[in-house]
C-alpha positions in Angstrom: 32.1 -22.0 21.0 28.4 -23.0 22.2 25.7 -21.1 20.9 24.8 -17.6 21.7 21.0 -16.5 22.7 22.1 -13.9 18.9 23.0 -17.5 17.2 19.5 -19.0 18.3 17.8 -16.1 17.3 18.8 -16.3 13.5 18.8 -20.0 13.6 15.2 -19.4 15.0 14.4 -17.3 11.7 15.8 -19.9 9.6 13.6 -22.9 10.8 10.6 -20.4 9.8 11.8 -19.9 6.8 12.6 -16.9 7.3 15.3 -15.4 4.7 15.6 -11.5 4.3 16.1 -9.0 7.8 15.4 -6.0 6.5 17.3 -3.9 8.9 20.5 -0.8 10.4 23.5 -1.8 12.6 24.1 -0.2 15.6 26.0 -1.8 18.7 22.6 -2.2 20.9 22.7 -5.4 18.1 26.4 -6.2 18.1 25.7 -9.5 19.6 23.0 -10.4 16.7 25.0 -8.7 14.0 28.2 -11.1 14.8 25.7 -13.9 15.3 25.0 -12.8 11.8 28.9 -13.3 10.6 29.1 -16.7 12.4 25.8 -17.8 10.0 27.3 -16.8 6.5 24.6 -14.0 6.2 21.5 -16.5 6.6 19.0 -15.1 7.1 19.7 -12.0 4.5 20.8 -8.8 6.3 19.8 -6.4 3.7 21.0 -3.0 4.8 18.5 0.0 4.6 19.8 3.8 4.5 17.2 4.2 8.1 15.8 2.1 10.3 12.2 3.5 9.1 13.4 2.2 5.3 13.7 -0.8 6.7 10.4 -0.9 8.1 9.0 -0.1 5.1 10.6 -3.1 3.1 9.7 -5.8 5.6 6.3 -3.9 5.0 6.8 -4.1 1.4 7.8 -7.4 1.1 5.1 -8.7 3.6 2.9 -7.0 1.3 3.8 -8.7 -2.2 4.7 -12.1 -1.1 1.9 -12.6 1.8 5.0 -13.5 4.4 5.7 -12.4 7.9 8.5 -9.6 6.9 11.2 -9.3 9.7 13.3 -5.9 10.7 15.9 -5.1 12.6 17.4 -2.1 14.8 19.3 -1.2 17.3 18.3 0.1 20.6 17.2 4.2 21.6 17.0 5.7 18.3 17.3 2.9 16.0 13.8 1.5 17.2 12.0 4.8 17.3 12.8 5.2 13.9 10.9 2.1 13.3 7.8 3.4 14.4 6.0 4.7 11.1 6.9 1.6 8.8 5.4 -0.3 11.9 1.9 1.3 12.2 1.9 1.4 8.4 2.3 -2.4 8.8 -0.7 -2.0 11.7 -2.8 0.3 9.9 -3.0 -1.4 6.5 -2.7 -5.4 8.5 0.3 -6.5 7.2 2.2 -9.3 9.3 5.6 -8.0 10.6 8.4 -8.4 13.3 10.5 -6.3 14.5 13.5 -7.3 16.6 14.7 -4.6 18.5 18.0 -3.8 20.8 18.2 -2.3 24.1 20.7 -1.4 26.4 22.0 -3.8 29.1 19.9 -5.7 31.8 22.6 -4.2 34.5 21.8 -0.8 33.0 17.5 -0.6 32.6 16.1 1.6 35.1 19.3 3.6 35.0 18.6 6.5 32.7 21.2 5.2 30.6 22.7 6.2 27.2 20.2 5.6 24.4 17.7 3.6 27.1 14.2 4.2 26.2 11.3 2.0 27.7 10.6 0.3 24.4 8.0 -1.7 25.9 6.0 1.5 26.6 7.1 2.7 22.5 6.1 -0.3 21.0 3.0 -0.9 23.0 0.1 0.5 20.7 1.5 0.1 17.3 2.8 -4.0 18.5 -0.1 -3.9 20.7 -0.6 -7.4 19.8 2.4 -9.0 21.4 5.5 -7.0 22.3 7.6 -8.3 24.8 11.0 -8.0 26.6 13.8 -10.9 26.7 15.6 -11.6 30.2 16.9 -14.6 30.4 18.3 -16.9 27.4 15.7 -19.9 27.8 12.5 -17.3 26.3 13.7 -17.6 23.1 11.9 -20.2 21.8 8.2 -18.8 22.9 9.3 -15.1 22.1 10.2 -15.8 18.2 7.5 -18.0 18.0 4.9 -16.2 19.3 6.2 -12.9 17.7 6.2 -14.8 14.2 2.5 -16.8 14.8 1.1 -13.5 16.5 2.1 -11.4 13.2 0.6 -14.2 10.9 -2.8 -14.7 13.1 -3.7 -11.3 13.6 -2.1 -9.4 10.5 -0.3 -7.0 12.5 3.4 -5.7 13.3 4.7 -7.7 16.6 8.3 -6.6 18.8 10.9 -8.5 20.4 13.3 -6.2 22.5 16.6 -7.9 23.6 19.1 -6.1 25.5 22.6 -6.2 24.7 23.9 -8.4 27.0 21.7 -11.1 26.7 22.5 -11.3 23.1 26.2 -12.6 23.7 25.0 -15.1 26.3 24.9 -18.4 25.9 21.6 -20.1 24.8 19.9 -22.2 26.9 16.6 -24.1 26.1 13.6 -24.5 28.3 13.6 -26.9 30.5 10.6 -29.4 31.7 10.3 -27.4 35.3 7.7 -24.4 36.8 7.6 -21.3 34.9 9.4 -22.7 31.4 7.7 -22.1 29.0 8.4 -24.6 25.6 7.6 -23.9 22.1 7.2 -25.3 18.8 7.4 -24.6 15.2 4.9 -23.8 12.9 1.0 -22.7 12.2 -1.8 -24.0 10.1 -3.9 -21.0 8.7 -7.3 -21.9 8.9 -9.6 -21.2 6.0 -12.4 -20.0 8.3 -15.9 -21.4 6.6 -19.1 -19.6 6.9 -21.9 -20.1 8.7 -25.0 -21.8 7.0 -27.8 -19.7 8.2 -25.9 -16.4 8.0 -24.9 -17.3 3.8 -29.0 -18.1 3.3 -29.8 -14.8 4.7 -27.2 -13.1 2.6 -28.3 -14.9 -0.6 -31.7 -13.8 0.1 -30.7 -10.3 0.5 -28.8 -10.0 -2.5 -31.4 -12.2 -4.8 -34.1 -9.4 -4.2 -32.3 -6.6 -5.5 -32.5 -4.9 -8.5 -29.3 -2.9 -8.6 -26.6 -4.8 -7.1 -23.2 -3.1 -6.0 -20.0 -4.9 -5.0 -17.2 -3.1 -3.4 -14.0 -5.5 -2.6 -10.8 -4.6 -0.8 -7.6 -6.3 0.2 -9.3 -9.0 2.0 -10.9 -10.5 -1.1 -7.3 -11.3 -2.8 -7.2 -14.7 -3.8 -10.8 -14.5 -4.5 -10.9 -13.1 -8.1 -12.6 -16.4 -10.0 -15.6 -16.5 -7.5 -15.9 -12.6 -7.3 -16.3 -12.5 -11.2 -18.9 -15.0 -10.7 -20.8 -13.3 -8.2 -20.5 -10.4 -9.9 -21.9 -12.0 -13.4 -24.7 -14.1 -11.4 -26.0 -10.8 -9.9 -25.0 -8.3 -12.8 -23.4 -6.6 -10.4 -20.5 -3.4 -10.7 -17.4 -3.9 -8.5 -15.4 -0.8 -6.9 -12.3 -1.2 -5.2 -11.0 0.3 -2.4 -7.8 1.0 -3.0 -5.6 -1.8 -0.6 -7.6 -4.1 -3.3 -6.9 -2.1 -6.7 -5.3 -5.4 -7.7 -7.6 -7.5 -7.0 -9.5 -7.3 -10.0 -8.3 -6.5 -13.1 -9.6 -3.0 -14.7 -10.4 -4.2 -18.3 -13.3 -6.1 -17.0 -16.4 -4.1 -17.8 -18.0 -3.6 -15.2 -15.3 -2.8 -12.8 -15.3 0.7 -11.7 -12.4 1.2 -10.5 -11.1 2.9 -6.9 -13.7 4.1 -4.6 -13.4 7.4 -2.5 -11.1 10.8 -2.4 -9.1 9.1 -4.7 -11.4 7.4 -6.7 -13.3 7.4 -9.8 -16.8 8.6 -11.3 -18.1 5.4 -12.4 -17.4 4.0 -8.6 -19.3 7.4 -7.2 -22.2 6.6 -9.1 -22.3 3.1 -8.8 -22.8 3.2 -4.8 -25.1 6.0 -5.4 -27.4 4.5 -7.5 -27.6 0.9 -6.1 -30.1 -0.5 -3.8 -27.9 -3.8 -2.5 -24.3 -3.9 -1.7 -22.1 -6.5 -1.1 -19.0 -5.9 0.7 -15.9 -8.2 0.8 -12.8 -8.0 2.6 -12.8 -4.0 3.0 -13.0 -1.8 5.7 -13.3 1.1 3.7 -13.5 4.0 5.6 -15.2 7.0 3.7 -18.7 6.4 4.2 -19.6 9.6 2.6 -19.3 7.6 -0.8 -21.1 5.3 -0.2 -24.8 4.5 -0.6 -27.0 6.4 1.2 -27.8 4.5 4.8 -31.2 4.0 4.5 -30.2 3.5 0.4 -29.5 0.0 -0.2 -29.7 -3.7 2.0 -26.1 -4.6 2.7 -24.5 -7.8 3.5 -20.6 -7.7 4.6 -18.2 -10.6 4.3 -14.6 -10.4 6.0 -12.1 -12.7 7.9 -11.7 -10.3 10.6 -14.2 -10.4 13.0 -13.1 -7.2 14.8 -13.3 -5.0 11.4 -16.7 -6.0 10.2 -19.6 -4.4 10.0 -18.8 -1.4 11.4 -18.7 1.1 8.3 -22.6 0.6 6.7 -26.1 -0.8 8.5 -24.9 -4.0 7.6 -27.8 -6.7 7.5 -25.5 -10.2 7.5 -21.9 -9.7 8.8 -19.9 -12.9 7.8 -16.9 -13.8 9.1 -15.5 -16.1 7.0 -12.9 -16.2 4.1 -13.6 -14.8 1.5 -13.4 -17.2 -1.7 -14.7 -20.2 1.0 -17.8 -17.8 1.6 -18.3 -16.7 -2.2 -17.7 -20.2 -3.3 -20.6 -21.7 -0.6 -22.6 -18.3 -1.5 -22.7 -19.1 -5.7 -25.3 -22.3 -5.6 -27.5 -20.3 -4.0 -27.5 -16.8 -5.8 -30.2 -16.4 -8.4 -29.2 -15.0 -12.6 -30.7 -11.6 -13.1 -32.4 -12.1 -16.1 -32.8 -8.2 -16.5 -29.5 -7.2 -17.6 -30.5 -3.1 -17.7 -28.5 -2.2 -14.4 -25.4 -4.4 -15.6 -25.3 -2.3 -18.8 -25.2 0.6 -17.6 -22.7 0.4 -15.1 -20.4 -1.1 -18.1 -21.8 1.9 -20.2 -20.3 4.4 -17.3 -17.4 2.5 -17.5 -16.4 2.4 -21.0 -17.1 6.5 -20.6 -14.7 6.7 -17.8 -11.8 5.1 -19.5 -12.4 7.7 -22.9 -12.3 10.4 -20.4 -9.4 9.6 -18.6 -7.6 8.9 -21.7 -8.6 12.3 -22.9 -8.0 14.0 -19.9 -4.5 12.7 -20.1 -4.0 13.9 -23.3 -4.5 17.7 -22.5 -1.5 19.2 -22.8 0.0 21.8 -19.7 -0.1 25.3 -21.0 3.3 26.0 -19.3 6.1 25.0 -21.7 8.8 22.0 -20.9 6.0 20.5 -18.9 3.8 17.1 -18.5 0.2 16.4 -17.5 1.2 14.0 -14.8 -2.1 11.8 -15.6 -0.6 11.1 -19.0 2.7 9.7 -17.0 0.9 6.7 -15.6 -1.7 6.7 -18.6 1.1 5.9 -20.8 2.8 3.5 -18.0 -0.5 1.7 -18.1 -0.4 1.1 -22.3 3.2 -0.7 -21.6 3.5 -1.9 -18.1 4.6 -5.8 -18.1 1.6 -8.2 -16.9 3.7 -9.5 -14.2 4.7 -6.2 -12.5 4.7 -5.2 -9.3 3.6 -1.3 -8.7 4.2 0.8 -5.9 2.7 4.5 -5.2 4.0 7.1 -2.4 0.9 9.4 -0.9 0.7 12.7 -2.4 -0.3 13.7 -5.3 1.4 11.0 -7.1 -1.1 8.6 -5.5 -4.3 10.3 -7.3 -3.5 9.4 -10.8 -2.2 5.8 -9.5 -5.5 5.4 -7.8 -7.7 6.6 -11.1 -5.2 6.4 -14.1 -3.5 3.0 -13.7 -5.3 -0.1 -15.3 -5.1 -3.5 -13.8 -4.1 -5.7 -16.2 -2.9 -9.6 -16.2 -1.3 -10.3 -13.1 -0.1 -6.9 -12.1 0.4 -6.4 -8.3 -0.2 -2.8 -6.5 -0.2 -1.2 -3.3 0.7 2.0 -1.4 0.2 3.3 2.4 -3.2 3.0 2.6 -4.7 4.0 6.1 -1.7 5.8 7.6 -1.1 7.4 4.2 2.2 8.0 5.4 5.0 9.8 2.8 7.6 7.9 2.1 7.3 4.3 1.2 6.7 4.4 -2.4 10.8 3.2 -3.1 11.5 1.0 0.2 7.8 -0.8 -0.9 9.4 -1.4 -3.9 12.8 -2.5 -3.0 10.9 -4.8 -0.4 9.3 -5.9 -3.4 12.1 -6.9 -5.4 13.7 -9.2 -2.7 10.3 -11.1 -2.3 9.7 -11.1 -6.2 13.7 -10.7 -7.7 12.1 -12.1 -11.6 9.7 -9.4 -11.9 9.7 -6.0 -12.6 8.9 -3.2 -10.3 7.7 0.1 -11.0 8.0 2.9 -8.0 5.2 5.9 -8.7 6.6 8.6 -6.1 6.3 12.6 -5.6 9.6 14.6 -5.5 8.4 15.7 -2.1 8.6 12.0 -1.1 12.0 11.8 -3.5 13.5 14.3 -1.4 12.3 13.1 1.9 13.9 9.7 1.7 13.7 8.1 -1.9 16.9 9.4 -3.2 18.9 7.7 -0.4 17.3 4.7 -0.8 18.7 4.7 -4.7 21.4 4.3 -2.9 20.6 0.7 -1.5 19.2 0.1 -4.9 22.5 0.2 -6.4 23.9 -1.8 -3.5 21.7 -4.8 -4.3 20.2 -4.2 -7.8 23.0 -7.1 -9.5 21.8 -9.7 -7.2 17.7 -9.8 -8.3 17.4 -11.8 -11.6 14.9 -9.6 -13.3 17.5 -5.8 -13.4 14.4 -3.9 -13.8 13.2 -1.4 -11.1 11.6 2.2 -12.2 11.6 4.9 -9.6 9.1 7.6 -11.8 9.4 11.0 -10.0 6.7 13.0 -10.5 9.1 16.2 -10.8 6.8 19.6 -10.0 8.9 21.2 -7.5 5.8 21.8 -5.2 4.1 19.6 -2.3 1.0 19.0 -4.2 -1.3 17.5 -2.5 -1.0 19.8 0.4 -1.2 22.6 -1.9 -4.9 21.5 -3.0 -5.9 20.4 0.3 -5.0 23.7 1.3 -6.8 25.3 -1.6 -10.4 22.8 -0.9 -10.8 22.1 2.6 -9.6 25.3 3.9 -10.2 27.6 1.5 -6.8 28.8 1.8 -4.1 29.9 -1.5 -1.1 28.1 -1.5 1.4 29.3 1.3 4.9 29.2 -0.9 7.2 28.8 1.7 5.9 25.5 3.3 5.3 24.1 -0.7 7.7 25.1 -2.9 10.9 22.3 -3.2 14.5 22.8 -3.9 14.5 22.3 -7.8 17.1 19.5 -8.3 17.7 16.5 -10.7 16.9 13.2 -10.0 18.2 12.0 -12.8 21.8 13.6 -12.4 21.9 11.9 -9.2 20.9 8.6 -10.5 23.4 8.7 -12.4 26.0 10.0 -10.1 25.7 6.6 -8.4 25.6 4.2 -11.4 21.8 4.0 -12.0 20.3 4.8 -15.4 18.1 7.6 -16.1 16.0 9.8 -18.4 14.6 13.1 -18.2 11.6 13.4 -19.7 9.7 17.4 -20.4 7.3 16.8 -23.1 4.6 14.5 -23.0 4.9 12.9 -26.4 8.5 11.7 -25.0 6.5 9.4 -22.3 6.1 6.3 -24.6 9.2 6.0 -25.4 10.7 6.8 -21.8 8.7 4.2 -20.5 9.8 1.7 -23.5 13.3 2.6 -22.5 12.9 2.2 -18.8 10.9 -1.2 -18.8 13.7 -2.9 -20.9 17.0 -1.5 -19.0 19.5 -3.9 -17.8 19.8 -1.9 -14.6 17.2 -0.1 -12.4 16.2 3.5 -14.0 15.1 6.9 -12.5 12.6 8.3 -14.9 12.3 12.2 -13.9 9.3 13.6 -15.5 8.8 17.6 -15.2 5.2 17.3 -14.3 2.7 20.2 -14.0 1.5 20.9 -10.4 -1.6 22.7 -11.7 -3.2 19.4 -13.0 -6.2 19.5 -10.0 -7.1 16.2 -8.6 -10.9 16.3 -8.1 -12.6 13.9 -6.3 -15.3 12.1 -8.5 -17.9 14.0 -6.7 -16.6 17.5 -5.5 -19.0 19.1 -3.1 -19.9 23.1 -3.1 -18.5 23.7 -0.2 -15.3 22.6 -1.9 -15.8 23.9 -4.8 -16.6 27.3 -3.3 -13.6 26.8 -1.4 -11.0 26.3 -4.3 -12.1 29.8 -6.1 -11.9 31.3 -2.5 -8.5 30.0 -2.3 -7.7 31.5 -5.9 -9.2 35.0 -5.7 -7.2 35.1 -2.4 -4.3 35.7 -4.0 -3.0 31.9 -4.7 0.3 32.6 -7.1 -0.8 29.7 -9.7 -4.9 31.1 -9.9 -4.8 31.5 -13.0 -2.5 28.1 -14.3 -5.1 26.1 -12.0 -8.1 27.9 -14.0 -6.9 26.9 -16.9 -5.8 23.3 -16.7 -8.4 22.8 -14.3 -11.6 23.7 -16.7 -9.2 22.0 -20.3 -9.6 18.4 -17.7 -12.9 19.2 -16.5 -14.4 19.4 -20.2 -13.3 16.2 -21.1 -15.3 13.8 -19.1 -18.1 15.7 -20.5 -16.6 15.5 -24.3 -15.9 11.6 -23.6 -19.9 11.6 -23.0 -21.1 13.4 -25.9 -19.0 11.1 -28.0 -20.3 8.0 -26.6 -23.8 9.1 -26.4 -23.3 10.3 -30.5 
């Protein structure tokens, strides 16, 4: 039997490397999916619950392994429900392709069953390169392209075949007018930075006093020269939180995330600096940080489209980052006067006393957890070679100011889409680019119940294959859609609305173990240390379900009057947990200010 244009395709994917297809059947890909059969299973077909699952584990594993992730659907409504995994992939830069069905050649233009015009679907979030197969001989260029595209730019790219042409036979380009040949593979540059530009930028940072260093995704691979940096200038380092791993938090003078989600000693950091030093971050919230007219900036990124758009920048490199720190280091100049260092290490050493005691208030409500002392407690244990997921929500607060960094622990969530719902396919994506370490999913019930507990499902498909057992999905169990609630409650001054918050109150941990998973409920905070010992040294993946209190409020490190004013608006106004939110609110207020006096005694 010669080769089909499905058979290329998949031996294609192999000669990249390429070995997990993250992906749904449907029989706009029955020409790929036998092409599948025919090649033993090479690449991997690893079989989501949804085509948007599977979007989020090629994002996943893209994510944790640095790799182009590949997905697969079929055509109509198995590649729209790629969509939000995609321009999460966009949104946060993460390399991924998407191979897509589509009905017949003979049909298109027909207003046929399940046609869409994908070309015109895929055409902002792939804006990069998304293209349309007709005739067997494209192959080559269109999974090379697709593949190099994703890689070069950091961004999702789409193939669309239609049916047809995947059960035709292959035929390769030939030497003749309007064939186009490929070829394989792509050396990454290490882009170097400019001489005169790094002079500038030393000189900038050399004459300040108070120097601030905020570091994002872009500056992985990076942490030996940003410590330097940082100890040459005495500077503090907040992250934004794509680069929350990027540094571990048991340096001292790391500050921790930066922003809605962040933490005090970040806040006052860019507040009180007068020089900043960006790297690899196009954090968006300008409103935290310095002043404009505050401090002389210098940005350094590899993405000449994303810099300096964020802060009156005064030297925009584009260059790598540990190439530009390394060529920046000779000519940086030791602050001898150490005052600005200490105190940023002073704030920091505060922060960590108050967020322990913080997470040690206990709810006033009975068979209840402060959810700050779930991840406080995960942080005490979690393995140094861990991977650690969050879902948006709530659930992504206390992972964004309560997890520490430590040893070579890996973390990431939706970051710019903030999109609910990838907390557990992030980690299962994880697991198949990392199978010998453990994973650890942080997710919301509201997220649980929107997709997460049918992806436990693919976790027990798979879970016997990965040679490290251990994955923990942690549901943060309050029965309400938190963060919504409080958004509600601050920005528009509104009490919580009941019937768009309140969640059916099931158990995630009686349907983990329904389908062979282990589990453990968990109501009483002084139950967390050993939950956690339990679940980090199962033989098989492990829901923990932790009844956590809803009225635990997650204030931003600066909260402004007007939402301040807004909140108590929100309460007098008849909000049916005023009083539960008074309460825990003002017990996790008073610590920071407790964790103060006793470092200041």
């Amino acid at each position: 039997m010669s080769q089909t244009v499905g058979d290329y395709i998949l031996a294609r994917l192999r000669e990249w490397d390429v070995e997990k297809v993250f992906a749904y059947p449907g029989d706009g890909i029955n020409g790929i999916l036998a092409a599948f059969g025919r090649a033993g299973n090479d690449p991997k077909f690893i079989q989501s619950r949804h085509e948007e699952m599977s979007a989020f584990e090629a994002v996943g594993y893209a994510k944790f392994t640095g790799e182009v992730g590949v997905c697969m659907a079929t055509s109509g409504p198995g590649a729209i429900h790629l969509l939000n995994g995609l321009y999460d992939a966009k949104m946060d830069h993460v390399p991924v392709v998407a191979i897509v069905g589509q009905t017949s050649r003979s049909a298109m233009g027909g207003a046929y069953q399940q046609e869409v015009d994908l070309a015109a679907l895929f055409k902002d979030c792939c804006h990069q390169f998304v293209e349309t197969a007709m005739v067997p001989s494209q192959f080559p260029n269109l999974v090379d392209r697709a593949i190099r595209v994703a890689r070069t730019t950091k961004s999702p790219t789409c193939i669309i075949v239609p049916s047809d042409l995947q059960e035709a036979p292959y035929e390769p380009p030939q030497h003749a007018f309007k064939e186009v040949p490929s070829s394989l593979g792509i050396a990454q540059p290490m882009l170097a930075p400019e001489g005169e530009a790094l002079a500038r930028a030393a000189a900038i940072l050399n004459s300040g006093d108070k120097v601030a260093i905020l570091v994002g995704q872009g500056a992985r691979g990076a942490r030996q020269e940003l410590m330097q940096v940082a100890d040459i200038l005495g500077a503090g380092v907040a992250k934004a939180l794509l680069g929350k791993d990027v540094l571990a938090d048991d340096l001292p003078f790391v500050t921790g995330s930066i922003g809605l989600l962040g933490t005090r000693p970040s806040y006052e950091l860019m507040m009180g600096c007068d020089t900043l030093l960006t790297v690899g971050s196009s954090f968006p919230y300008t409103q935290f940080m310095p002043q404009l007219d505050q401090a002389r900036a210098v940005q350094i990124d590899a993405d000449g489209s994303m810099i300096g758009m964020r802060y009156p920048y005064e030297v925009n490199i584009v260059a790598d980052a540990k190439a530009a720190l390394s060529a920046l280091v000779p000519q940086l100049e030791r602050k001898t006067d150490r005052s600005w260092r200490e105190k940023v290490e002073h704030t920091v050493a505060r922060w960590w006393d108050a967020v322990e005691r913080e997470a040690m208030v206990e709810p006033g409500e009975p068979d209840m957890v402060n959810p700050m002392r779930v991840v406080w407690e995960l942080s005490q244990q979690v393995p140094l070679n861990a991977i650690v997921t969050s879902d948006s929500g709530s659930a992504a607060n206390w992972y964004a100011r309560d997890l520490r960094m430590r040893g070579e622990v890996q973390g990431t969530l939706s970051g710019n889409l903030a999109t609910m719902g990838p907390g557990v396919p992030y980690a299962i994506g994880a697991k198949f680019g990392h199978p010998e370490r453990p994973v650890i999913a942080l997710v919301g019930d509201g997220a649980m119940q929107m997709n997460g507990l049918a992806e436990l499902v693919t976790i027990h498909r798979y879970w016997e294959e990965w040679a490290d057992p251990r994955l923990v999905v942690c549901v943060f169990h309050n029965n309400d859609l938190n963060q919504v609630t409080w958004e509600m409650r601050a920005m528009e001054g509104s009490p919580k609305f009941a019937e768009s918050q309140r969640l059916p109150d099931i158990s995630y941990a009686a349907f983990a173990r329904s389908i062979g998973l282990n589990a453990i409920e968990v109501d009483k905070g002084d139950q967390l240390t050993g939950a956690w010992r339990e679940a980090l040294t199962a033989k098989r993946p492990v829901v923990l379900d932790v009844r956590t209190d809803p009225n635990y409020p997650p204030i931003p490190p600066h909260a402004t009057f007007d939402q301040m004013r807004d909140v108590v608006k929100a309460l007098l106004g008849g909000d049916e947990n005023a009083w539960q939110v008074v309460r825990e609110g003002t017990k996790t207020k008073l610590q920071e200010l407790l964790a103060g006096a006793r470092r200041e005694s």
